[in-house]
BARO-496088 format. One record per residue: residue number from 1; chain; x, z negated, y negated of N, C-alpha, C in turn. Coordinates in nm, 3 decimals, padded with zeros to 5 digits. Each point is the difference from the previous one (the first is absolute). Example, Ala and Ser with C-alpha at 12.3 -4.5 7.8 and 13.67 -1.06 7.14 Angstrom:
# BARO-496088
   seq   mol       npx       npz       npy      capx      capz      capy       cpx       cpz       cpy
     1     A    01.319   -00.780    00.569   -00.089    00.000   -00.119    00.090    00.000   -00.120
     2     A   -00.035    00.072   -00.105    00.082   -00.006   -00.119   -00.077   -00.073   -00.109
# end
This chain:
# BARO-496088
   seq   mol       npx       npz       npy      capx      capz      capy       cpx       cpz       cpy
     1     A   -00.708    01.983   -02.296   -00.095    00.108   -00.023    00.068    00.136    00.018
     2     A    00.164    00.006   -00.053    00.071    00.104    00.002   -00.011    00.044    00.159
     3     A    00.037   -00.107    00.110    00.003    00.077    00.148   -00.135   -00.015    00.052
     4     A   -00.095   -00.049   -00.095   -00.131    00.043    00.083   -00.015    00.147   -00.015
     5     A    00.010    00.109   -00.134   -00.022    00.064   -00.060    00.095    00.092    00.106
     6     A    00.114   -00.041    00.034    00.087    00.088    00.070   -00.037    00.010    00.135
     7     A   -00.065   -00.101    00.042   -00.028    00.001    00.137   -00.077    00.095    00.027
     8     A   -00.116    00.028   -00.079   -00.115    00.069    00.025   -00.013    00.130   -00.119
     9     A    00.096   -00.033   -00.021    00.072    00.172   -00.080   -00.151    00.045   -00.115
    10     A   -00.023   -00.133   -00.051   -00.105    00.054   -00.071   -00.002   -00.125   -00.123
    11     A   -00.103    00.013   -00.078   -00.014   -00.108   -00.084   -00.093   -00.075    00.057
    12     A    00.048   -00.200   -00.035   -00.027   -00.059    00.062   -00.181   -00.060   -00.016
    13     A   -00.058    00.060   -00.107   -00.135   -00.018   -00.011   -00.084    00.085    00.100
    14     A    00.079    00.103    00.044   -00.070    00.070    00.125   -00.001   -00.030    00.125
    15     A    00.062   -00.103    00.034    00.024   -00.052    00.127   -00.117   -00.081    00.048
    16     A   -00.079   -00.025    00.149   -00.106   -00.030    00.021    00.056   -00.150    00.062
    17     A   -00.104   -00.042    00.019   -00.042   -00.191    00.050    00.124    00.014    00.148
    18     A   -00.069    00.116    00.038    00.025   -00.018    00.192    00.205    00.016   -00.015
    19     A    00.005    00.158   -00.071    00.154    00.048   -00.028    00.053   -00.167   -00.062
    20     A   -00.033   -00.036   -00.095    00.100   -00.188   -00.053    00.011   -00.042    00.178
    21     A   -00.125   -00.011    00.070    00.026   -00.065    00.083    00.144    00.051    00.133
    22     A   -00.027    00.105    00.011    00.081    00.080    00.031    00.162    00.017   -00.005
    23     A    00.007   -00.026   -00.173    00.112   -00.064   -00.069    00.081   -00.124    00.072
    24     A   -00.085   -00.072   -00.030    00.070   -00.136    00.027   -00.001   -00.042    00.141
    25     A   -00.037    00.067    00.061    00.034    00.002    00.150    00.127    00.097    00.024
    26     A    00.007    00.101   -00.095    00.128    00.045    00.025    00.119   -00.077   -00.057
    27     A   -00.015   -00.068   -00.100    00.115   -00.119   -00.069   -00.004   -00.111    00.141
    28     A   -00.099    00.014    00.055    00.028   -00.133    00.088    00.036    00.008    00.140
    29     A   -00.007    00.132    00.054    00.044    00.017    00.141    00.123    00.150   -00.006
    30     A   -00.005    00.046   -00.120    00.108    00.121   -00.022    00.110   -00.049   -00.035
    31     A   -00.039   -00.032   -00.169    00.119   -00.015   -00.062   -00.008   -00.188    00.006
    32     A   -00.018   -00.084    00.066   -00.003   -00.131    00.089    00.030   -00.083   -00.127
    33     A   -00.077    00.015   -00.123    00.006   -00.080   -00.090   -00.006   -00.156   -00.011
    34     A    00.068   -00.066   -00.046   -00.047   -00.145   -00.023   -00.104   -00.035   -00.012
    35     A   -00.071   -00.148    00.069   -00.105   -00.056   -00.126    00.010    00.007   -00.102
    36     A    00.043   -00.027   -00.083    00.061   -00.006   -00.126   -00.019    00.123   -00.075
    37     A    00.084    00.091    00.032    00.021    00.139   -00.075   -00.108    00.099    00.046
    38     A   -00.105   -00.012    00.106   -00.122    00.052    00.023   -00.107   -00.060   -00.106
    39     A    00.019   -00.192    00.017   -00.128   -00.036   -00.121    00.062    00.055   -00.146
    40     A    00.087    00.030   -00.093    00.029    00.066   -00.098   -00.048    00.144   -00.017
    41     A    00.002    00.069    00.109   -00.059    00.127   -00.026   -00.172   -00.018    00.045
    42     A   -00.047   -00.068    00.092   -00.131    00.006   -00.051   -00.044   -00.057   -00.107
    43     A    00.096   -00.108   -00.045   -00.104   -00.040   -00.169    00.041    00.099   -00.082
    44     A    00.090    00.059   -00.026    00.009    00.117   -00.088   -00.117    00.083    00.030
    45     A   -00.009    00.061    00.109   -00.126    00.093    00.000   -00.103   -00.029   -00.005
    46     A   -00.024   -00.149    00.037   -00.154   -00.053   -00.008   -00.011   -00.026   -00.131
    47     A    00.069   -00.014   -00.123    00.001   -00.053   -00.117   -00.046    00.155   -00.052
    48     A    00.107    00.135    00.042   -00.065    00.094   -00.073   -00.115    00.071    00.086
    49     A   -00.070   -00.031    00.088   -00.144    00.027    00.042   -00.089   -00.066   -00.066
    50     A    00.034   -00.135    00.005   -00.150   -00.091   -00.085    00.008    00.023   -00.159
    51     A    00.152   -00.046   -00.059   -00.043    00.019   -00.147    00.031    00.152   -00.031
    52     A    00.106    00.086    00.026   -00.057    00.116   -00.042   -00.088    00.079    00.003
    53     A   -00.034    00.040    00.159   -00.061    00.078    00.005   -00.172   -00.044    00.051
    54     A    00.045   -00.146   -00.011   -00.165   -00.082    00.020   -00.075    00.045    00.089
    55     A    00.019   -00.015    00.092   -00.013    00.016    00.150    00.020   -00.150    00.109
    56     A   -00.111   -00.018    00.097    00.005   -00.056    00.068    00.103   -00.026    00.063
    57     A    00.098   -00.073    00.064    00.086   -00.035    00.086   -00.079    00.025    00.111
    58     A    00.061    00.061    00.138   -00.037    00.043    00.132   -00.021   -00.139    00.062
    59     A   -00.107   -00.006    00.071    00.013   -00.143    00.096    00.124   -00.009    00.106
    60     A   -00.011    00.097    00.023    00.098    00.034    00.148    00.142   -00.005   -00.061
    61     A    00.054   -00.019   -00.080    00.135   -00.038   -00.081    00.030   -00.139    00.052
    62     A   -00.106   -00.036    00.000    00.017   -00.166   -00.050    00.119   -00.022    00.100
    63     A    00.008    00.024    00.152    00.122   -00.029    00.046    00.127    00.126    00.024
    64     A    00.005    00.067   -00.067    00.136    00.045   -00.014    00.117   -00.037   -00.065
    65     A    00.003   -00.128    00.020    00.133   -00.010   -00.060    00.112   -00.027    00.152
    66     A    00.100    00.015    00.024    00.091   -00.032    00.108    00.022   -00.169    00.053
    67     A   -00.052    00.008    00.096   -00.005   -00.149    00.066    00.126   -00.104   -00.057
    68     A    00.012   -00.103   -00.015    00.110   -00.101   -00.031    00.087    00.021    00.113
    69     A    00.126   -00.054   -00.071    00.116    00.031    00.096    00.055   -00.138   -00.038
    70     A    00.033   -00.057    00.134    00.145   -00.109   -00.019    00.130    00.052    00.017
    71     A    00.062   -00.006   -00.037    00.143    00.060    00.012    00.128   -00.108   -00.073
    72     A    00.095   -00.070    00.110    00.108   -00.081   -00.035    00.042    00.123   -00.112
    73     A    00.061   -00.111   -00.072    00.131    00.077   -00.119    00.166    00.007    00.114
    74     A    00.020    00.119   -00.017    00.188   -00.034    00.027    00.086   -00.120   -00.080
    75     A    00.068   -00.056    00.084    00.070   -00.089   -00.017    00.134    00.059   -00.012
    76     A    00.099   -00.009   -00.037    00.191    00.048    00.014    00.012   -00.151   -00.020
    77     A    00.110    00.017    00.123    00.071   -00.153    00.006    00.090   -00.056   -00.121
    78     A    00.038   -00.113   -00.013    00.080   -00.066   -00.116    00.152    00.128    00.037
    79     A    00.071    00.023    00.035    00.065    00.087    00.052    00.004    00.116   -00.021
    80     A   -00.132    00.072    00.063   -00.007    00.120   -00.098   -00.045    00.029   -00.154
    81     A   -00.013   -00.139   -00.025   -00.061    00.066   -00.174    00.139   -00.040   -00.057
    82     A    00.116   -00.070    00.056    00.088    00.025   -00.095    00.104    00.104    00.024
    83     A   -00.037    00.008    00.151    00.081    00.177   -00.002   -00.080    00.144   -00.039
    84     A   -00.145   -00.030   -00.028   -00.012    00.079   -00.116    00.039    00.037   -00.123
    85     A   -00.063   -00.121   -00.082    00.063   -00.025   -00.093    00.122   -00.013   -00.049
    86     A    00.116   -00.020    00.069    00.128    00.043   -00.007    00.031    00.127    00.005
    87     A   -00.080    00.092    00.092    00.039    00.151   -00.068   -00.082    00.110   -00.096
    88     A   -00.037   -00.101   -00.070   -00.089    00.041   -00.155    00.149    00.047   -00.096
    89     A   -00.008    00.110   -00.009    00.129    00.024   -00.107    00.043   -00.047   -00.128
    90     A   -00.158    00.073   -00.089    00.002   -00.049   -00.147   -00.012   -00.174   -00.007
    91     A    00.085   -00.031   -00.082   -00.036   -00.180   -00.031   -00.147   -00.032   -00.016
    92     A   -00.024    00.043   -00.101   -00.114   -00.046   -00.061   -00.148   -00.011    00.118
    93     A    00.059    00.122    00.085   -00.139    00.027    00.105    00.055   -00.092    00.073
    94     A    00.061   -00.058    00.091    00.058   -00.070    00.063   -00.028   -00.185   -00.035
    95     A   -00.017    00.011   -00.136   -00.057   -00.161   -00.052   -00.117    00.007   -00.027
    96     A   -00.084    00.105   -00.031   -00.110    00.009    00.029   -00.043   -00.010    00.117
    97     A    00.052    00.023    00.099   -00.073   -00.038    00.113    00.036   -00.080    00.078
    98     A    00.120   -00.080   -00.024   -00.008   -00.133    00.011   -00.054   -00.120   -00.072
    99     A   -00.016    00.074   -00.117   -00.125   -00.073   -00.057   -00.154   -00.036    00.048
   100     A   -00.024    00.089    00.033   -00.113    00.057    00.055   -00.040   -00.064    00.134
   101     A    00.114   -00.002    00.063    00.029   -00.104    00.175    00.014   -00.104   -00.039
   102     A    00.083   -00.042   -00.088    00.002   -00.163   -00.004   -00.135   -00.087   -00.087
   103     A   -00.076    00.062   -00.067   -00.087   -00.072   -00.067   -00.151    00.065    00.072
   104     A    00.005    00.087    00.077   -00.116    00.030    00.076   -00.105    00.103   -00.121
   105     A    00.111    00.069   -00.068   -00.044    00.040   -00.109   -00.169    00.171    00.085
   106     A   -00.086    00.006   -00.089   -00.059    00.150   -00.012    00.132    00.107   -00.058
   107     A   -00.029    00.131    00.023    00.044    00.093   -00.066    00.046   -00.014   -00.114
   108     A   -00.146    00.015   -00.045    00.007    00.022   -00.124    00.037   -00.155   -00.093
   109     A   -00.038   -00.102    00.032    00.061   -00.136   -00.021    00.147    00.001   -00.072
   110     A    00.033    00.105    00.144    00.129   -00.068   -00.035    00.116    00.117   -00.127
   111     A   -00.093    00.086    00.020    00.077    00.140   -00.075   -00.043   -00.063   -00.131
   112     A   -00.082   -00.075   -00.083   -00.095   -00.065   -00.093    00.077   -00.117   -00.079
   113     A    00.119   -00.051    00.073    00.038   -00.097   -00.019    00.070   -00.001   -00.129
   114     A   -00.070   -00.112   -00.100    00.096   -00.008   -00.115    00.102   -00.084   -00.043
   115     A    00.074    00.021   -00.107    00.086   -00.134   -00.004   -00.014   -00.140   -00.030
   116     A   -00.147    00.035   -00.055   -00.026   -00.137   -00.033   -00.105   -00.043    00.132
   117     A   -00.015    00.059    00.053   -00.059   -00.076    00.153    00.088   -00.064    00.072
   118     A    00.130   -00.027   -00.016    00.094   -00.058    00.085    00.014   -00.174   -00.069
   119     A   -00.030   -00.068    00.075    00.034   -00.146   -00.043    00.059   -00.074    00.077
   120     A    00.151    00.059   -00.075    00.099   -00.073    00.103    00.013   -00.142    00.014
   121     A   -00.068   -00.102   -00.075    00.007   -00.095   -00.032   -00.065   -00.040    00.125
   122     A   -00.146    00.002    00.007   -00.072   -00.016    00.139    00.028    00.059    00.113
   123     A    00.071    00.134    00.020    00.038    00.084    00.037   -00.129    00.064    00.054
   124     A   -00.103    00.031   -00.076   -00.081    00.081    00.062   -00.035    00.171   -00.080
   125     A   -00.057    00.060    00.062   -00.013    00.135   -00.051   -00.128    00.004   -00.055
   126     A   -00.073   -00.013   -00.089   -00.132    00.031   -00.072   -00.050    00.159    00.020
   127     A   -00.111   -00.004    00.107   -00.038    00.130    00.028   -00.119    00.020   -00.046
   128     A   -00.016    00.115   -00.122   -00.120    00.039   -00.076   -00.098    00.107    00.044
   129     A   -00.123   -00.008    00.014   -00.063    00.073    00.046    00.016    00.030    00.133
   130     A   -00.016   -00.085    00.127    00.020    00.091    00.099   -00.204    00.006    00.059
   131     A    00.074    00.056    00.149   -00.146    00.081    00.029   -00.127   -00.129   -00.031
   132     A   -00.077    00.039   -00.047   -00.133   -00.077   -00.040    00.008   -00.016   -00.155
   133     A    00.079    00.044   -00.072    00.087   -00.018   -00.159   -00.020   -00.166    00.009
   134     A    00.094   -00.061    00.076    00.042   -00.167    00.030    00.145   -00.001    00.010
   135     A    00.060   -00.095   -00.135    00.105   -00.026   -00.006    00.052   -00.137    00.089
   136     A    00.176    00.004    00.039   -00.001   -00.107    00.087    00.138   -00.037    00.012
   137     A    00.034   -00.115    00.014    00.170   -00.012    00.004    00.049   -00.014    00.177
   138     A    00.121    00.035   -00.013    00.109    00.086    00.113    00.060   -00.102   -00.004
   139     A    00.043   -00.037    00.118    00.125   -00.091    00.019    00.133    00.113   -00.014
   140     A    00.123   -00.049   -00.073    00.105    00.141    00.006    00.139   -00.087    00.042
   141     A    00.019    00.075    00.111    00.108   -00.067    00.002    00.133   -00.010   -00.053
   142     A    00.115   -00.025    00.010    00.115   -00.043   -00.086    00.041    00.129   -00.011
   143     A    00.067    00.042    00.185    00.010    00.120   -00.043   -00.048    00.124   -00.053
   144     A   -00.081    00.018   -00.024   -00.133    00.107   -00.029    00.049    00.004   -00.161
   145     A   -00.010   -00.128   -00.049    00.021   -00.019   -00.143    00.131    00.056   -00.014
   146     A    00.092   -00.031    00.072    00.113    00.085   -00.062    00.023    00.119    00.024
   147     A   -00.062    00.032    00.097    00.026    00.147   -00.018   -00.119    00.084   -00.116
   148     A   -00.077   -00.053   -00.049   -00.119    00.012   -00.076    00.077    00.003   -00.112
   149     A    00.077   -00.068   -00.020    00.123   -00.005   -00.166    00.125    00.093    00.040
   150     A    00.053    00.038    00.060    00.076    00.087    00.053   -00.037    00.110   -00.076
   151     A   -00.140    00.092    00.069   -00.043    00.060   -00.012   -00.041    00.043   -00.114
   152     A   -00.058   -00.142   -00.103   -00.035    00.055   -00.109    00.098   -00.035   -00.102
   153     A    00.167    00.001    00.049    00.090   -00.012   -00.135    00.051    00.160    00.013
   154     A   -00.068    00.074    00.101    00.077    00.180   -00.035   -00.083   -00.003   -00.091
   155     A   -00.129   -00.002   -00.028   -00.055    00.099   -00.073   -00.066   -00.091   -00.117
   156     A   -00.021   -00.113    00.006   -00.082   -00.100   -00.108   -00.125    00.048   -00.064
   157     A   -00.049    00.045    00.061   -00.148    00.042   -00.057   -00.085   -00.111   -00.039
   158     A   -00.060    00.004   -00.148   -00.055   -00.122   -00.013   -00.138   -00.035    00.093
   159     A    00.001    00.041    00.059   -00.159   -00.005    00.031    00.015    00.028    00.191
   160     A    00.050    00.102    00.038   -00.013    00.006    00.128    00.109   -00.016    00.116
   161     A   -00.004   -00.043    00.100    00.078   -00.026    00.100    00.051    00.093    00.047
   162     A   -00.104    00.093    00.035    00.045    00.126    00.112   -00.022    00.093   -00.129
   163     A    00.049    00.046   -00.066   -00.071    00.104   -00.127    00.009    00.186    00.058
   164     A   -00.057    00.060    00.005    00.009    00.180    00.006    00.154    00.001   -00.006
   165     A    00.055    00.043    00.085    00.192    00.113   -00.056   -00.053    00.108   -00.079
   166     A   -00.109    00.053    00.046    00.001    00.145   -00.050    00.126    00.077    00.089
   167     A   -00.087    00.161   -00.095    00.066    00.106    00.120    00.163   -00.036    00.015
   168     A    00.053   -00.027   -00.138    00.130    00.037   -00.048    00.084   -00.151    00.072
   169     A   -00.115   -00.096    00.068    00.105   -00.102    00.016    00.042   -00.117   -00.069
   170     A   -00.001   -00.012   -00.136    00.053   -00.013   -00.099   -00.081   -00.078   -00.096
   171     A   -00.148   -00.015    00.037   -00.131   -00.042   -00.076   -00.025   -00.074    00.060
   172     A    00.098   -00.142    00.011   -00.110   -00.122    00.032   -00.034   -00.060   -00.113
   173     A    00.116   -00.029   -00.075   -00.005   -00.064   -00.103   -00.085   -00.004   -00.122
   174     A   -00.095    00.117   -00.050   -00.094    00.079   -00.063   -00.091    00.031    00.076
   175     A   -00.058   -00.040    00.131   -00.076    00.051    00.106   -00.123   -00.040   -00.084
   176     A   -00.117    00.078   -00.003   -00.171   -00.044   -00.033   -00.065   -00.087    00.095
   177     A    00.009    00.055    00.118   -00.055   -00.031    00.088    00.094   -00.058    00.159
   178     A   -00.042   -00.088    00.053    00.041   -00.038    00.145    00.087    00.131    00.089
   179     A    00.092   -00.071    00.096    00.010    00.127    00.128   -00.062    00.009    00.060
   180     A   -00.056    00.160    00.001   -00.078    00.089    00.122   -00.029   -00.081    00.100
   181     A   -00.134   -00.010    00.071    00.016   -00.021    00.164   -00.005    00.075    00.054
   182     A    00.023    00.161   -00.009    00.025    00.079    00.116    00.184   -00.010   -00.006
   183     A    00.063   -00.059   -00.122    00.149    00.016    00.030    00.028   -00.079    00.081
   184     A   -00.073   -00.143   -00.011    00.069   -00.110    00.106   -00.065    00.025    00.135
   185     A   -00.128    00.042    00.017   -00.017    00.034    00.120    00.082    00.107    00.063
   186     A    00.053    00.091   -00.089    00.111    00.124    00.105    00.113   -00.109    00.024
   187     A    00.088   -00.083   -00.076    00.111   -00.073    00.017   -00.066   -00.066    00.105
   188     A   -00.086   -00.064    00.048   -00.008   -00.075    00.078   -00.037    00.081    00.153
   189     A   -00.082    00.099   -00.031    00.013    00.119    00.081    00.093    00.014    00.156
   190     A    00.202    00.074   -00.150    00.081    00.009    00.018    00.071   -00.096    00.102
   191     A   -00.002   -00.152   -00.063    00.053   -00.099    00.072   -00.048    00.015    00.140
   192     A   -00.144   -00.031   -00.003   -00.045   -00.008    00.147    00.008    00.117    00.092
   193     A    00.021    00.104   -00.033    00.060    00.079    00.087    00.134    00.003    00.016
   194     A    00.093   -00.046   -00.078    00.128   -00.009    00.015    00.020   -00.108    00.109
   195     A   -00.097   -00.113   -00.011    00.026   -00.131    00.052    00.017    00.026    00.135
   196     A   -00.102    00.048    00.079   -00.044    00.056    00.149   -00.095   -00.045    00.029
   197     A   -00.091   -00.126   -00.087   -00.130   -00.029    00.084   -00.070    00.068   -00.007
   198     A   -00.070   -00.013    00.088   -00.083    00.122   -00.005   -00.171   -00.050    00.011
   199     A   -00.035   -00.111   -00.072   -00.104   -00.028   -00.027   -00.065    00.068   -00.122
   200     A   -00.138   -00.004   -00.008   -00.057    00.106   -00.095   -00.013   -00.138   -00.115
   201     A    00.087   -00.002   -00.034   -00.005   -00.081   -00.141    00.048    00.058   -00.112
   202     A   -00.078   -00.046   -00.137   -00.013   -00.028   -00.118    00.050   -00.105   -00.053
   203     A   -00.049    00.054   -00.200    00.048   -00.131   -00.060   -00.091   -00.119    00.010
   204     A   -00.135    00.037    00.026   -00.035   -00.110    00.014    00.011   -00.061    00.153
   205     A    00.048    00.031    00.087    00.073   -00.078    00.127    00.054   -00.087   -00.012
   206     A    00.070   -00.015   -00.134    00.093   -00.115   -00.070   -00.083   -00.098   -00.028
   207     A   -00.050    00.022   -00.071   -00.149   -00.125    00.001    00.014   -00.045    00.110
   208     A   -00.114    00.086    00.057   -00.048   -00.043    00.203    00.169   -00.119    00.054
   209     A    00.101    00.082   -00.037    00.094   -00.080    00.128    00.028   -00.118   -00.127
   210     A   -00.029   -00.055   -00.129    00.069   -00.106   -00.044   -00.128   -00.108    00.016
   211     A   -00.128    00.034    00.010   -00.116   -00.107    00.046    00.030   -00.039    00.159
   212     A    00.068    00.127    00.077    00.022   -00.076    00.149    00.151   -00.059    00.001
   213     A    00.069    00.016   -00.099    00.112   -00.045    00.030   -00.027   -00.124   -00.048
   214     A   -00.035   -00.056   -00.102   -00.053   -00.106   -00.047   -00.060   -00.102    00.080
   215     A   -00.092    00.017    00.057   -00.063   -00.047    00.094    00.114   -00.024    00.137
   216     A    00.047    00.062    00.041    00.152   -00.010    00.087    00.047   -00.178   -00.076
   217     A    00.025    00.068   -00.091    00.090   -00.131   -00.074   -00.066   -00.142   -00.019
   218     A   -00.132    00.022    00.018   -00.076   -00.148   -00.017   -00.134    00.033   -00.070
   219     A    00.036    00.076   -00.116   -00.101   -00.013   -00.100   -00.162    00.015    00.037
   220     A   -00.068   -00.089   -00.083   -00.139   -00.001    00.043   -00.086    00.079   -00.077
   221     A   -00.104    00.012    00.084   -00.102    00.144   -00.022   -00.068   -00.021   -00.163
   222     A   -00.027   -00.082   -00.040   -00.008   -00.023   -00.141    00.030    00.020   -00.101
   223     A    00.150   -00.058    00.038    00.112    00.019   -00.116    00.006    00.171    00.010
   224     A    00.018    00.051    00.126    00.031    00.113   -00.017   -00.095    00.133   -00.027
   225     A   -00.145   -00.083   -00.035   -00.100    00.101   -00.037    00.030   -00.001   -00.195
   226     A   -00.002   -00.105   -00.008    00.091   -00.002   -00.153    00.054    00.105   -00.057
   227     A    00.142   -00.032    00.076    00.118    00.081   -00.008   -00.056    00.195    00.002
   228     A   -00.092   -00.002    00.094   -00.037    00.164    00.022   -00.085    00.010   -00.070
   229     A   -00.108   -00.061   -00.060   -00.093    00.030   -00.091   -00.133   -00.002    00.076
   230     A   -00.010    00.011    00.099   -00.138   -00.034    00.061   -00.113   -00.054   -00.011
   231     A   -00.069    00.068    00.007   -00.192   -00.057   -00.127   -00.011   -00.107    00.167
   232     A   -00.026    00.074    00.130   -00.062   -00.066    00.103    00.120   -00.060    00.098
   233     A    00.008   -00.127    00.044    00.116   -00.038    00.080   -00.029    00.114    00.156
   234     A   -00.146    00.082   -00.021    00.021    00.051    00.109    00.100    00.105    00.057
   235     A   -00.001    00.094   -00.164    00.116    00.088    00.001    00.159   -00.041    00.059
   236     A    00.055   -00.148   -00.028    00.085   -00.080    00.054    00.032    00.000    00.114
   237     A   -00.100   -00.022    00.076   -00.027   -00.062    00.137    00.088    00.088    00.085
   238     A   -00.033    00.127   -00.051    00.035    00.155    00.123    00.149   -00.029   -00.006
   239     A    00.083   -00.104   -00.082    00.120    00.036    00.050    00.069   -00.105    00.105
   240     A   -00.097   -00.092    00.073    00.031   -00.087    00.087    00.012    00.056    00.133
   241     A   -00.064    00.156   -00.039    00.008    00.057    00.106    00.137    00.077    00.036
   242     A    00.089    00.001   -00.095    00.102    00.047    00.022    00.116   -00.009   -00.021
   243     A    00.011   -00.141    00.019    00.084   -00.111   -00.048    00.103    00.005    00.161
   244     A    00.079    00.011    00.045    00.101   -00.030    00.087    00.018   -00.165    00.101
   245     A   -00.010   -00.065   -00.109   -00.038   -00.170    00.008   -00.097   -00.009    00.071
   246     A   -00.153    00.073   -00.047   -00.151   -00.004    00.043    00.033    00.077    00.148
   247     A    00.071    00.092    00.004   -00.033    00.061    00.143    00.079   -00.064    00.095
   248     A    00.116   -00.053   -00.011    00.107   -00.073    00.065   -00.079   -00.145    00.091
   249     A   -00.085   -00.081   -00.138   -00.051   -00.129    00.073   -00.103    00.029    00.097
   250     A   -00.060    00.145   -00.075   -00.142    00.019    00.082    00.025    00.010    00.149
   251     A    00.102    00.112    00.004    00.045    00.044    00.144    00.060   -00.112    00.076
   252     A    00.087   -00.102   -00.026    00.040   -00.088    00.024   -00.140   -00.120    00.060
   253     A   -00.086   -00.043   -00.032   -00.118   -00.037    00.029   -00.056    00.076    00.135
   254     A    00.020    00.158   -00.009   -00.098    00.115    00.065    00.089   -00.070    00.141
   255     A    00.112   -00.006   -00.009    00.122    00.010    00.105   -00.057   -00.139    00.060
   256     A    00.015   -00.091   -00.029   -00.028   -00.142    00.030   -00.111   -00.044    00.064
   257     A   -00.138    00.077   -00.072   -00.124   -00.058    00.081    00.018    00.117    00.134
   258     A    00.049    00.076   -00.043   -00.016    00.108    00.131    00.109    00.014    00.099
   259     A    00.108   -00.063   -00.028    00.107   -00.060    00.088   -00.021   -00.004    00.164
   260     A   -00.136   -00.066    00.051   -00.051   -00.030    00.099   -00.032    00.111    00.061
   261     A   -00.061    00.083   -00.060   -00.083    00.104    00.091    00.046    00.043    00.136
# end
């Protein structure tokens, strides 16, 4: 409501049917908004047109929202995520996000992680609340676990894995709350520009490349909708598309029937 209000340099109860429309054609061919982040700002405003100011919704709205987009996720090879991750400075950010790669962790998942979610016994990671508020167990591997205890004999916080340093550095151990994700996203930042790839990747890229690396290795689309948390195996599917293995046999086939030509 704040950048409707700014857009049109006025208050947003004064704005007419045609100007919304207007709007969201500029979110959608200006500023080239998502599906996604276009339908959020029209239900915000359609929520304060109908119940505040109790007013009809415009017919001619009905399709402004920004067409669907398919778009692959970036992949970083097995290769580059550990020469990323190798030039992560701070420890703690550095097992966080090999945490994060090796269990196919969310963000926030993995910044969340407590001590009593670790069951080394099974060796799996108990992940609470992720997206859909659906809890779910992680396969973790050996090494993961030890560097997971590594990590938490600097500081022993009863409760959190990754805990706040605070400004001073010095505050894990008393931390309230989790570490920042804008800190691990600058550390991870850092690395990847240090690294040289020069793919437009993120932390969640780490995700993306441990469902295709996985799949590389054998694992089946099932097991590995599990492992990611996935309500629909369809969400799954998109990473067969970018599997190395998948493009190798395909082309290999392409080569063979077309051999003749």
């Amino acid at each position: 409501m704040r950048h409707l209000a700014e857009h049109f340099d006025r208050s947003p109860d004064l704005v007419s049917g045609e100007e919304l429309r207007q709007y969201f054609i500029y979110l959608k061919d200006d500023r080239r908004f998502a599906r996604q982040t276009s339908t959020q700002a029209l239900c915000a405003i359609k929520i304060f047109w109908e119940k505040t100011l109790q007013r009809t919704w415009p017919a001619e709205l009905k399709f402004a929202r920004a067409t669907p987009q398919f778009k692959l996720p970036v992949v970083l090879s097995a290769s580059e995520v550990r020469t990323i991750i190798g030039l992560v400075r701070a420890q703690d950010h550095r097992v966080a996000l090999t945490t994060i790669y090796s269990c196919g962790l969310r963000l926030g998942e993995g910044l969340k992680l407590e001590v009593g979610d670790i069951d080394s016994k099974r060796m799996f990671l108990h992940i609470r609340g992720g997206k859909g508020n659906r809890d779910r167990y992680v396969p973790l591997p050996q090494r993961t676990l030890e560097l997971l205890r590594q990590t938490w004999l600097v500081h022993r916080h009863p409760r959190w894995i990754f805990p706040a340093k605070g400004h001073s550095g010095l505050g894990a151990s008393t931390a309230t709350e989790p570490m920042c994700r804008t800190t691990l996203q600058r550390g991870f930042r850092l690395a990847l520009r240090a690294s040289g790839v020069k793919k437009a990747a993120h932390i969640h890229t780490l995700r993306h490349s441990y469902a295709t690396h996985l799949l590389e290795q054998g694992e089946n689309l099932r097991q590995l909708q599990v492992n990611l948390g996935h309500h629909s195996p369809i969400a799954t599917v998109i990473y067969t598309h970018l599997t190395t293995l998948c493009q190798t046999q395909h082309q290999q086939r392409i080569n063979k029937f077309m051999g003749d030509l």
